[in-house]
DOLUM-178850 format. One record per residue (C-alpha): residue number from 1; residue in three letters; chain; x, y, z. Coordinates in steps of 0.1 Angstrom, whole numbers, plus 5000, padded with zeros to 4 digits. Each point is the difference from the previous one (the first is absolute). Example, Ala and Ser with C-alpha at 12.3 -4.5 7.8 and 13.67 -1.06 7.14 Angstrom:
<rs>
[1,'Ala','A',[5123,4955,5078]],
[2,'Ser','A',[5014,5034,4993]],
</rs>
This chain:
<rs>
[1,'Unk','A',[4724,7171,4363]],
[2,'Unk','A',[5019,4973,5022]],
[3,'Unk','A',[5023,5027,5013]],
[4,'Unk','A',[4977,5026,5008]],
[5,'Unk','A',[4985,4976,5026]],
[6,'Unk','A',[5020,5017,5029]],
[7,'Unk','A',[4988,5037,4995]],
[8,'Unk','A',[4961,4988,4995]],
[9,'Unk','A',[5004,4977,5032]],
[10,'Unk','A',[5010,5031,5016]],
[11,'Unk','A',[4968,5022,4987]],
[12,'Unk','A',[4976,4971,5015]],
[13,'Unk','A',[5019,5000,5035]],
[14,'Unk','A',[4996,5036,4999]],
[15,'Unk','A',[4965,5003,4992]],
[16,'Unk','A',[4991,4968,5022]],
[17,'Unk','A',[5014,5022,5029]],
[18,'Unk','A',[4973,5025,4992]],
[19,'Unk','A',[5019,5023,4976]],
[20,'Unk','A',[4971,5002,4975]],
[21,'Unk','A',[5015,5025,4983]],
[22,'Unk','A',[5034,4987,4997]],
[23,'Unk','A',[5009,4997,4963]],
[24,'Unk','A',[5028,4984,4982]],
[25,'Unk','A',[5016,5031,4995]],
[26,'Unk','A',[5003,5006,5035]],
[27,'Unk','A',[5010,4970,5012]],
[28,'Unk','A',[5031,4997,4974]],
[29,'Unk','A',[5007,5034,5014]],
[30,'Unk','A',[5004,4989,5034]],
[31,'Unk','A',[5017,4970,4990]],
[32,'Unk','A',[5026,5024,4985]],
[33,'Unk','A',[5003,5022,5027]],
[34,'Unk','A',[5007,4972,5019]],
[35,'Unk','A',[5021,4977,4981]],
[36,'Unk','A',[5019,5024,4981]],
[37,'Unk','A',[4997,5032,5020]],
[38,'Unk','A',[5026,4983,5030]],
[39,'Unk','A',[5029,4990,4973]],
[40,'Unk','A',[5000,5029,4976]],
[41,'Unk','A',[5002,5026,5032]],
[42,'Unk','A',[5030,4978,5008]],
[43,'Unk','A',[5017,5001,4972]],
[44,'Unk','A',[4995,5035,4996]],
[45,'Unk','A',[5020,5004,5036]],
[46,'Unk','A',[5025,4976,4990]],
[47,'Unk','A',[5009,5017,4964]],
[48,'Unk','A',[4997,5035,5012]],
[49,'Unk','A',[5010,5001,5039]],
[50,'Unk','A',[4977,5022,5030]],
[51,'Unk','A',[5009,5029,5018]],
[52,'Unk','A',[4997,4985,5032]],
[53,'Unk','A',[5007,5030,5021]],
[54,'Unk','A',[4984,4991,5032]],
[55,'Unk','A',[4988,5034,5003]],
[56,'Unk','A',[4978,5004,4967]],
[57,'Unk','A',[4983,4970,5008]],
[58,'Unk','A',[4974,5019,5023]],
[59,'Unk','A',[4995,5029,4976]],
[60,'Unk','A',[4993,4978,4972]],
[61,'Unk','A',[4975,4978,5020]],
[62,'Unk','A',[4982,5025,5018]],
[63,'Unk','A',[4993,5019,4957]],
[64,'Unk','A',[4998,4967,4988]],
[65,'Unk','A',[4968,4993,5025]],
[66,'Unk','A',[4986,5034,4999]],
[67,'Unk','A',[4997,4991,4961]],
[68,'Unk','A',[4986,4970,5000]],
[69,'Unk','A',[4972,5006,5023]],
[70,'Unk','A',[4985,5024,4972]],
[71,'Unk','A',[5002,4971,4976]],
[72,'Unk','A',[4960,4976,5009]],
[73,'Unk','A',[5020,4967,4998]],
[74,'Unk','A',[5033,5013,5018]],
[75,'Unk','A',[5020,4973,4973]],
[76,'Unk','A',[5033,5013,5008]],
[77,'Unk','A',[5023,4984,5026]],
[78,'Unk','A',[5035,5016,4997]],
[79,'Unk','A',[5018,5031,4988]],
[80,'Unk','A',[5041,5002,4994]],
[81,'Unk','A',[5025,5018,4985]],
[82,'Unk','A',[5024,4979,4976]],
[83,'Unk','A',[5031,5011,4994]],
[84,'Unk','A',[5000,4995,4961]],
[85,'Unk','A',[4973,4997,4973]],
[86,'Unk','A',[5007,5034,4982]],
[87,'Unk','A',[4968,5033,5000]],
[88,'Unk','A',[4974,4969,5010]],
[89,'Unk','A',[4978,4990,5026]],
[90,'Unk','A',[4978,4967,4999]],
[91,'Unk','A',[4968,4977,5017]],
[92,'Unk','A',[5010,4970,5004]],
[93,'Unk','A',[4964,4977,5002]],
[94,'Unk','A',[4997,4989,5036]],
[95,'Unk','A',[5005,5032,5015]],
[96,'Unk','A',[5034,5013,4996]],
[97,'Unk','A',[5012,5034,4988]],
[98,'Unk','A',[5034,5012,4993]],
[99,'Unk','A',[5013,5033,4987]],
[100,'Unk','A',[5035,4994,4981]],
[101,'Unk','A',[5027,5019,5011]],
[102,'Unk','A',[5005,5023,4969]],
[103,'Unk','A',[4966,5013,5008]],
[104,'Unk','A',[5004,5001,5037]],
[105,'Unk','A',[5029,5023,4994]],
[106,'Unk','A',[4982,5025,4983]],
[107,'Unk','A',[4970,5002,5027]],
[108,'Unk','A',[5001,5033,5020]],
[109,'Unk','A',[4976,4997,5026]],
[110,'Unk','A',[4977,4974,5021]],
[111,'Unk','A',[4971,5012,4974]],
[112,'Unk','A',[5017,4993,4966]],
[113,'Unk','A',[5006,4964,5016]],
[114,'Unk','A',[4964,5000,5010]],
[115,'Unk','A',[4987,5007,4967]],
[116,'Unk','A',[5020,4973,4983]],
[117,'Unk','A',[4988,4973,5029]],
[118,'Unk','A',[4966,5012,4993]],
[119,'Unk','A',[5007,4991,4961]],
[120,'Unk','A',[5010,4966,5009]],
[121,'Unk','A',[4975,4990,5023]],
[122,'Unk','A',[4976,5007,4975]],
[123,'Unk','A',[5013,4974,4979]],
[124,'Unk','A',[4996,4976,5028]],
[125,'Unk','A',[4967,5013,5007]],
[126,'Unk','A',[4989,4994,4964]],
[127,'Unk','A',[5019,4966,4994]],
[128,'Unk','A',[5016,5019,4973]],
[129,'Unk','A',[5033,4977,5006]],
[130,'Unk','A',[4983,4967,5006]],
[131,'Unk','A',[4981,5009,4967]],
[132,'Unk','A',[5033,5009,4976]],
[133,'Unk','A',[5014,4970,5015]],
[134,'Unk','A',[4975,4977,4987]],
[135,'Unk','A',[4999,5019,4963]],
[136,'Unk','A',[5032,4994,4997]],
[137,'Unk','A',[5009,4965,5017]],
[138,'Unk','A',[4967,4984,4992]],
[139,'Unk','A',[4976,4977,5020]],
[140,'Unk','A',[5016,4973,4988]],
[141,'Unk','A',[5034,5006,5017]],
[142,'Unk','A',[4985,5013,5035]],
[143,'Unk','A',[4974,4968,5002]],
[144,'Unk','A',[5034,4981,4994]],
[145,'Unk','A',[5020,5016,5025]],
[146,'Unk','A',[4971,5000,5026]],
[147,'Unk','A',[4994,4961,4992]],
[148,'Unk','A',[5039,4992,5003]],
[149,'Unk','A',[5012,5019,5032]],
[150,'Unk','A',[5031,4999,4983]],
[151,'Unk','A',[5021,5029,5012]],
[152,'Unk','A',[5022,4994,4971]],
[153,'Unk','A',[4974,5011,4975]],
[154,'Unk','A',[4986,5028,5026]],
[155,'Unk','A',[5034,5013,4998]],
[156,'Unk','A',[4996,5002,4960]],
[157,'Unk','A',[4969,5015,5003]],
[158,'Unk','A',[5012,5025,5023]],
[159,'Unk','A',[5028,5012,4975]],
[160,'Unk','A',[4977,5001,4971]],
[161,'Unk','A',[4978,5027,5024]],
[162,'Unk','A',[5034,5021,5007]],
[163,'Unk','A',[5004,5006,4968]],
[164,'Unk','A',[4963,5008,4991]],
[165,'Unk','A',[5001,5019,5028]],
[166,'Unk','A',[5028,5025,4985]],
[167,'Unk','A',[4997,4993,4965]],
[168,'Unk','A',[4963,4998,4992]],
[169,'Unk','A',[4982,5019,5030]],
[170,'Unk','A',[4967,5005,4997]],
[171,'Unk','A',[4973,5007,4977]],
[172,'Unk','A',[4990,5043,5001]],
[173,'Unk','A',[4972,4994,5008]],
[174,'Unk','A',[5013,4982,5030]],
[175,'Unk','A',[5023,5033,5006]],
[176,'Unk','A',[4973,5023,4999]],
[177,'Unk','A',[4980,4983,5024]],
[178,'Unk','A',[5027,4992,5024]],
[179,'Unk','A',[5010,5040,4997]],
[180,'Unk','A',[4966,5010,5009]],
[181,'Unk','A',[4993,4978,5026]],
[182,'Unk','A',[5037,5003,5014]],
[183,'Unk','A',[4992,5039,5006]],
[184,'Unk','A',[4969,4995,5021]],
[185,'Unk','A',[5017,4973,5024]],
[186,'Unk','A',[5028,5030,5004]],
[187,'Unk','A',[4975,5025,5001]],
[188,'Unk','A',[4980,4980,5025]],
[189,'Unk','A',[5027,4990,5023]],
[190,'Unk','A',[5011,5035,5008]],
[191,'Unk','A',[5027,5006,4975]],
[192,'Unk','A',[4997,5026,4970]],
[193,'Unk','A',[4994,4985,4964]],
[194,'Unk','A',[5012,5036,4986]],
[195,'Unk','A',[5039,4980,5006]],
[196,'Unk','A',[4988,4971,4979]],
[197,'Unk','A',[5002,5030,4973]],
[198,'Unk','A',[5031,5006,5015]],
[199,'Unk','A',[5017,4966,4997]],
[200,'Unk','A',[4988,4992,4965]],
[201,'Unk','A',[5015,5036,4990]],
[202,'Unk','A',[5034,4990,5016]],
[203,'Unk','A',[4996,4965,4984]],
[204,'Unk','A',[4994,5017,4966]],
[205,'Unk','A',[5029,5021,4998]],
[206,'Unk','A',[5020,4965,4994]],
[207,'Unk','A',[4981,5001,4972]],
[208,'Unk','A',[5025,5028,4984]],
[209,'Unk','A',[5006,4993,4965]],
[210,'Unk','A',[4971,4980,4998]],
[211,'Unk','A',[5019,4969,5018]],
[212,'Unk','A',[4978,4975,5019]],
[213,'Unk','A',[5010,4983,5035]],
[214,'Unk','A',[4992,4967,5009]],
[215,'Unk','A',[4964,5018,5016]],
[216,'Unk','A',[4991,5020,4969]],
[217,'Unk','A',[5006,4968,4976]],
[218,'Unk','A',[4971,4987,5015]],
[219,'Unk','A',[4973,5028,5010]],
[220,'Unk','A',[4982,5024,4981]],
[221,'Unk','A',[5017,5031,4989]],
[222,'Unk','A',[5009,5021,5031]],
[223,'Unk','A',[4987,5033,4992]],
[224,'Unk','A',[4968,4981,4992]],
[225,'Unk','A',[4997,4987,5032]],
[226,'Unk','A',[5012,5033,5017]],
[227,'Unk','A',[4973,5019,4981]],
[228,'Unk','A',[4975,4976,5007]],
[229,'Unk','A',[5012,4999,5038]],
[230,'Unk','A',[4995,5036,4998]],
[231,'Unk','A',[4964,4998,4992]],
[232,'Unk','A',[4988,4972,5024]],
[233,'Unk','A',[5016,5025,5028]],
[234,'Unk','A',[4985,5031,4987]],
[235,'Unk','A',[4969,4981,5007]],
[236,'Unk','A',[5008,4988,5033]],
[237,'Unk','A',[4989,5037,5015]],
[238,'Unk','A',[5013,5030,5009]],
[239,'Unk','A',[5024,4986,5028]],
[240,'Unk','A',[5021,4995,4968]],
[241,'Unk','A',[4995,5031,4981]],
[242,'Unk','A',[5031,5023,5012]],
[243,'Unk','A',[5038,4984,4990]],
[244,'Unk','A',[5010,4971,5026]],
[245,'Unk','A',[5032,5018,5027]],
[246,'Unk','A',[5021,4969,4993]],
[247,'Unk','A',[5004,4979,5034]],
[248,'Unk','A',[5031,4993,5021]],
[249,'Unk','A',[5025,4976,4995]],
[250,'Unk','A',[4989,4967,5012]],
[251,'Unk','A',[5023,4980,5022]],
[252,'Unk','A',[5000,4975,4974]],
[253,'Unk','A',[5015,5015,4969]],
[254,'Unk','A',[5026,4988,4978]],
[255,'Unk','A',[4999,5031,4980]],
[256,'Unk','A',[5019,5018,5033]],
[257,'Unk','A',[5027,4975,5000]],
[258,'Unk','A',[5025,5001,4971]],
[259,'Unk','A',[5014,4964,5013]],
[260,'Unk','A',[4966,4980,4992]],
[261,'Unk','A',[4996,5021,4967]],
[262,'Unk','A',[5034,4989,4993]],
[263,'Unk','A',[4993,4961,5010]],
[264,'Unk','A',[4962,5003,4983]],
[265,'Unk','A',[5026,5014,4966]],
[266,'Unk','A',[5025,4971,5006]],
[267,'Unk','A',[4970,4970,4999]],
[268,'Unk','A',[4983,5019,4970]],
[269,'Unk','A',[5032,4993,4978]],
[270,'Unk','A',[5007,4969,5008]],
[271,'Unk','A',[4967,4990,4987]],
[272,'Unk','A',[5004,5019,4970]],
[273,'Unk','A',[4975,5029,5008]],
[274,'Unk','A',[5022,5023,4991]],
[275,'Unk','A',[4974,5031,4999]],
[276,'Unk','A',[4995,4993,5039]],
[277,'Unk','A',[5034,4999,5006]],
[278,'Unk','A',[5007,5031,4982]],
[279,'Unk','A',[4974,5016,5019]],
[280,'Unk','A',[5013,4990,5034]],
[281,'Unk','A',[5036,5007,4994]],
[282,'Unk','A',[4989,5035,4984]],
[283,'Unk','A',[4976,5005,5033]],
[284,'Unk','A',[5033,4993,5027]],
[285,'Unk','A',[5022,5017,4976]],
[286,'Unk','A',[4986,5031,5010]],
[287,'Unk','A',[4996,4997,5036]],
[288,'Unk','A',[5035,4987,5004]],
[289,'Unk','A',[5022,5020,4971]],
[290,'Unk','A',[5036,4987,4979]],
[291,'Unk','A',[4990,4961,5016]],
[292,'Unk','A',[5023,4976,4983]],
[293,'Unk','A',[4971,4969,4997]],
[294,'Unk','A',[4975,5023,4987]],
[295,'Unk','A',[5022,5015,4973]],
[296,'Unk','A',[5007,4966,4996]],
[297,'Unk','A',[4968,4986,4993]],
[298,'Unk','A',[4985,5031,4981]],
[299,'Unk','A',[5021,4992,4972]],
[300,'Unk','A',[4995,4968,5001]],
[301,'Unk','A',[4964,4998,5001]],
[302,'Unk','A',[5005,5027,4971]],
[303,'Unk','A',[5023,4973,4982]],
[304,'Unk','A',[4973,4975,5005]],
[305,'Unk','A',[4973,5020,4988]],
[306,'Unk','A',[5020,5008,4970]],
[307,'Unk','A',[5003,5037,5006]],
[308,'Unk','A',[5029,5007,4988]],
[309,'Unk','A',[5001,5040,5003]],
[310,'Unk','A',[4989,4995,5039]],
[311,'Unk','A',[5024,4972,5007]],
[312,'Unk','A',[5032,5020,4984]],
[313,'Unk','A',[4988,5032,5018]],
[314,'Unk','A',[5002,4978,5035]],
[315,'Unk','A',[5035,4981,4985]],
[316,'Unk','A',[5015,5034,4994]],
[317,'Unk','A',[4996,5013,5034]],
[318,'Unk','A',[5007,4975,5020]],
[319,'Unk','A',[5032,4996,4979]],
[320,'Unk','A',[5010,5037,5004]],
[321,'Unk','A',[4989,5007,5038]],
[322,'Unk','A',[5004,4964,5022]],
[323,'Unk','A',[5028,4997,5016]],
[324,'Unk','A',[5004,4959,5010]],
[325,'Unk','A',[5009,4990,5033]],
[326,'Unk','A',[4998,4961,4996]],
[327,'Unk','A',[5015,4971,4983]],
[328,'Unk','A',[4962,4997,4991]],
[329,'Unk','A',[4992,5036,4990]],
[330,'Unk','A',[5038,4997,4975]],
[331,'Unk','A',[4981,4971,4983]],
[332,'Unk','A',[4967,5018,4994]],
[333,'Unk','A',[5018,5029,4990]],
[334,'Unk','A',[5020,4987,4976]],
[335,'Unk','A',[4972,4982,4988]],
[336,'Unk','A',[4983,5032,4996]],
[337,'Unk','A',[5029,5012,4983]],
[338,'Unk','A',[5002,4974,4970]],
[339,'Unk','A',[4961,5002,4999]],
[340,'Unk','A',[5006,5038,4991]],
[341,'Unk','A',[5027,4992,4975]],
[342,'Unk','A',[4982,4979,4980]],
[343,'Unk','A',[4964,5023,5003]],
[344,'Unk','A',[5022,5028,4981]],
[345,'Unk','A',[5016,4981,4977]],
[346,'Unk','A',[4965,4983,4987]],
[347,'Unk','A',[4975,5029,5006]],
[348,'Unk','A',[4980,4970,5014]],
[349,'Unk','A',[4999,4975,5031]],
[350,'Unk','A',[5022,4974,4989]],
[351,'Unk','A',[5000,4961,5006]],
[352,'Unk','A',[5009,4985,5032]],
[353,'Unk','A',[5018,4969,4987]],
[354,'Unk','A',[5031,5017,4990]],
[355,'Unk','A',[5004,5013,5035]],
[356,'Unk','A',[4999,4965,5011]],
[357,'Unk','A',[5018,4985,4976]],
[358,'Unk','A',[5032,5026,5011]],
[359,'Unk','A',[4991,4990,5037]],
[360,'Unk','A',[5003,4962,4993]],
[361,'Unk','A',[5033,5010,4990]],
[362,'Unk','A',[5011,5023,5029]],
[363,'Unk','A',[4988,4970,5025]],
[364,'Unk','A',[5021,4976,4985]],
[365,'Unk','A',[5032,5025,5001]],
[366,'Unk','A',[4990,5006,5037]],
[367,'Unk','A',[4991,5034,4996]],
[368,'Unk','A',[4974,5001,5025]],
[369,'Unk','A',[4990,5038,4994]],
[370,'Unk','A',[4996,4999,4964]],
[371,'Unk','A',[4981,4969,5001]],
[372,'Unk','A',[4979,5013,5026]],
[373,'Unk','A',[4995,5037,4980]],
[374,'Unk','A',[4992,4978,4971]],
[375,'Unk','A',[4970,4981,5009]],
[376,'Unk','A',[4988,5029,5024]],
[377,'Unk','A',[4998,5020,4960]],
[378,'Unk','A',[4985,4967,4982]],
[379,'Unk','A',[4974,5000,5027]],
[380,'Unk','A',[4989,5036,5000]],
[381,'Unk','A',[4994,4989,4965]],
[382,'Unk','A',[4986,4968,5000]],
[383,'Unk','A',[4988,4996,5038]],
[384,'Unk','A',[4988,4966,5014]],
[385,'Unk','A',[5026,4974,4983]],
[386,'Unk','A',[5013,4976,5027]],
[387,'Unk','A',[5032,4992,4988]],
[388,'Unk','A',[5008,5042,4997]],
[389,'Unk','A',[4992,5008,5037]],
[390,'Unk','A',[5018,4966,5016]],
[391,'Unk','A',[5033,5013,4980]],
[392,'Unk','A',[4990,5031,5015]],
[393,'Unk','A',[5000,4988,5033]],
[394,'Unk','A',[5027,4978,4998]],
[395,'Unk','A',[5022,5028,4994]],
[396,'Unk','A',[4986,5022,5027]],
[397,'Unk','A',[5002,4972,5024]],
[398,'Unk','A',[5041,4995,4992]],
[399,'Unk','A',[5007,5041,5007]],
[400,'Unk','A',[4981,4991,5034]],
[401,'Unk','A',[4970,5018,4991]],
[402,'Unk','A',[4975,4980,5022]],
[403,'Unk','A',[4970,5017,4992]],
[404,'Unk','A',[4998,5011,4970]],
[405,'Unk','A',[5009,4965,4989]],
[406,'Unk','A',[4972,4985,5022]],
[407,'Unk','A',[4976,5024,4978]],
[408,'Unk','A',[5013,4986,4969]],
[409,'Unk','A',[5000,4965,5011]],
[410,'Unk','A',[4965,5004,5013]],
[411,'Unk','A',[4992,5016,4961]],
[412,'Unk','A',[5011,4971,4984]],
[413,'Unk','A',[4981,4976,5023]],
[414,'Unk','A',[4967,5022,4991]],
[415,'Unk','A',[5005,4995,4962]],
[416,'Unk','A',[5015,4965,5003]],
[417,'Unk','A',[4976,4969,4985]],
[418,'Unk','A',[5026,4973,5006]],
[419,'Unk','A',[4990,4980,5035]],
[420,'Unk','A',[5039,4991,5000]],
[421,'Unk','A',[5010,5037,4996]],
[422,'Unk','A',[4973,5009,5025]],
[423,'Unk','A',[5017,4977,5028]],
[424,'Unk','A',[5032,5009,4995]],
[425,'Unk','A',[4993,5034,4999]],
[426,'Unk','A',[4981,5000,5030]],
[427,'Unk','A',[5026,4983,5024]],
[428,'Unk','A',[5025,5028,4986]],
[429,'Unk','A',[4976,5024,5010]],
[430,'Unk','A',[4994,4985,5035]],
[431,'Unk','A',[5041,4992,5003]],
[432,'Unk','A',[5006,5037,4991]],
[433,'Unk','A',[4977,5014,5023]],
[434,'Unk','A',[5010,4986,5031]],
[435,'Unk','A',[5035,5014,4995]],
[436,'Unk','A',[5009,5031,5021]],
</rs>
């Protein structure tokens, strides 16, 4: 009981100051939304990067308010669009809303966004997040962190809700209520809930081949909701009766620009959601046709996901029809060219170790390109090991490749765990960059 003492103490104030009704419930809400809210939106920024186009800003203040006026306790405090985080958007408790850039990318119009904001507000509304937060981390922990003021342990905390956030989600009931509710704050704010349908129809043709995103791991099953979206609408009136005329292009829309789909593709594989990044780099693909990076990371997001008649299809062609230009673009093609061997002559994806292993050996002769071509095919195999993308970049770096080196130095800092690696690699990054 000792260590409950904190939370209790908190209930008296509360009711002392003439909140009758405040329960402990809601006061271990607020002291969630308050201690944990602040750190966990932080790290989210921190792991995933902002679009912090000064021009969005506006836009996505001026939906963001029209929103959460329809909500009666107007919880939320801020929307953004991160630049990773896979299919996904998320309430942070406190206030904060953020759409993840694999999702943002997929968004057509001012309304789908609308519909999605209206989603998440309702979890704020309903405390859905402060509630799943205190399921999963326990009263226990949260009384402790609120009695220590120990950002330390906040910090912990604050992970352990990242990852609840996109592992777990919440409960379908939860969903359900947060879909209804999300339609009438759209509805209500001017915007038309028929493109909720919309964006959950474009959300579940990722679905193909009955493959889940990060999203759909953790709501109901996305024609359930869509048919069940459909219904609430249907009684919403006759306003809603004909087929929606699908609104404008907002001025804030990654989908119209194959550079952010492309970046949105880029942050989605480096955390290993290789389903978003497939998405993404299939999305640009077609806007901006025969582009090296996203032939490039179609197969290897193909690799990754262990599709191995999708990832030869992409190996074959961009063996038979790129032409290289660069020291950079030789390496990956060779790469791709020993990747393809090896894919005949097994019938299968084969390991990445012997690639390595025949790089190792090329470094040490001082054959940069080899080497280079070597761990580029080990690490469309195997992506993520630190040791394969320093070599990498080591050998780009000594044919003068600045950039693509930089990428590859900046890889291996990602998955690096060492703290001594992590320095080191971080004044070679900052040395590197500032050369002309």
């Amino acid at each position: 009981m000792k260590r409950i003492v904190p939370i209790l103490f908190c209930v008296a104030v509360a009711m002392a100051a003439g909140r009758a009704d405040a329960g402990l419930d809601d006061v271990v809400y607020e002291a969630i939304e308050n201690d944990l809210g602040p750190p966990t939106s932080a790290l989210l920024m921190k792991r995933l990067g902002v679009w912090e186009d000064a021009d969005i800003s506006p836009d996505l203040d001026v939906l963001f308010g029209k929103i959460n006026r329809q909500s009666k306790n107007r919880r939320g405090k801020r929307l953004g669009v991160l630049r990773g985080g896979g299919v996904n958007a998320v309430a942070v408790p406190g206030g904060d809303v953020f759409i993840m850039g694999g999702l943002a990318v997929l968004l057509r119009n001012e309304d789908q966004y609308a519909c999605i904001v209206g989603h998440e507000v309702a979890h704020l509304e309903r405390r859905h997040s402060a509630k799943a937060v205190l399921t999963a981390i326990g009263l226990d922990a949260i009384n402790q962190s609120l009695y220590s003021r120990n950002e330390q342990e906040r910090e912990r905390l604050a992970g352990q809700f990242v990852s609840l956030l996109f592992e777990r989600g919440f409960s379908r009931k939860d969903e359900y209520e947060a879909d209804e509710l999300g339609l009438k704050y759209a509805a209500a704010a001017g915007y038309d809930p028929r493109q909720c349908l919309a964006a959950m129809e474009i959300i579940e043709k990722i679905e193909g081949g009955g493959r889940r995103t990060s999203l759909l791991a953790t709501h109901p099953p996305t024609r359930d909701r869509i048919e069940r979206m459909r219904k609430l609408i249907g009684e919403m009136g006759e306003a809603y009766a004909a087929a929606p005329v699908e609104p404008p292009p907002w001025g804030f829309c990654l989908a119209a620009d194959p550079e952010a789909i492309r970046q949105s593709g880029y942050n989605s594989y480096m955390e290993g959601d290789y389903e978003a990044a497939l998405t993404s780099y299939r999305k640009s693909s077609e806007m901006k046709v025969d582009n090296f990076t996203d032939m490039r990371y179609i197969a290897a997001s193909s690799l990754a996901l262990g599709d191995f008649r999708e990832a030869k299809k992409q190996v074959k062609v961009i063996v038979a029809s790129f032409a290289p230009r660069t020291a950079a673009e030789e390496i990956y093609y060779a790469g791709f060219e020993k990747l393809l061997e090896r894919m005949e002559e097994a019938g299968a994806i084969p390991a990445a170790e012997p690639f390595a292993e025949a790089a190792d050996r090329d470094a040490e002769a001082g054959r940069e390109k080899e080497a280079g071509a070597g761990y580029f095919a080990a690490l469309l195999v195997k992506p993520g090991e630190t040791d394969w993308c320093y070599n990498l970049a080591v050998s780009l770096e000594n044919l003068g490749e600045k950039d693509p080196a930089l990428e590859y130095y900046r890889a291996s800092r990602r998955f690096s765990t060492a703290p001594e690696e992590i320095k080191e690699l971080d004044g070679i990054i900052e040395e590197l960059s500032g050369k002309d």
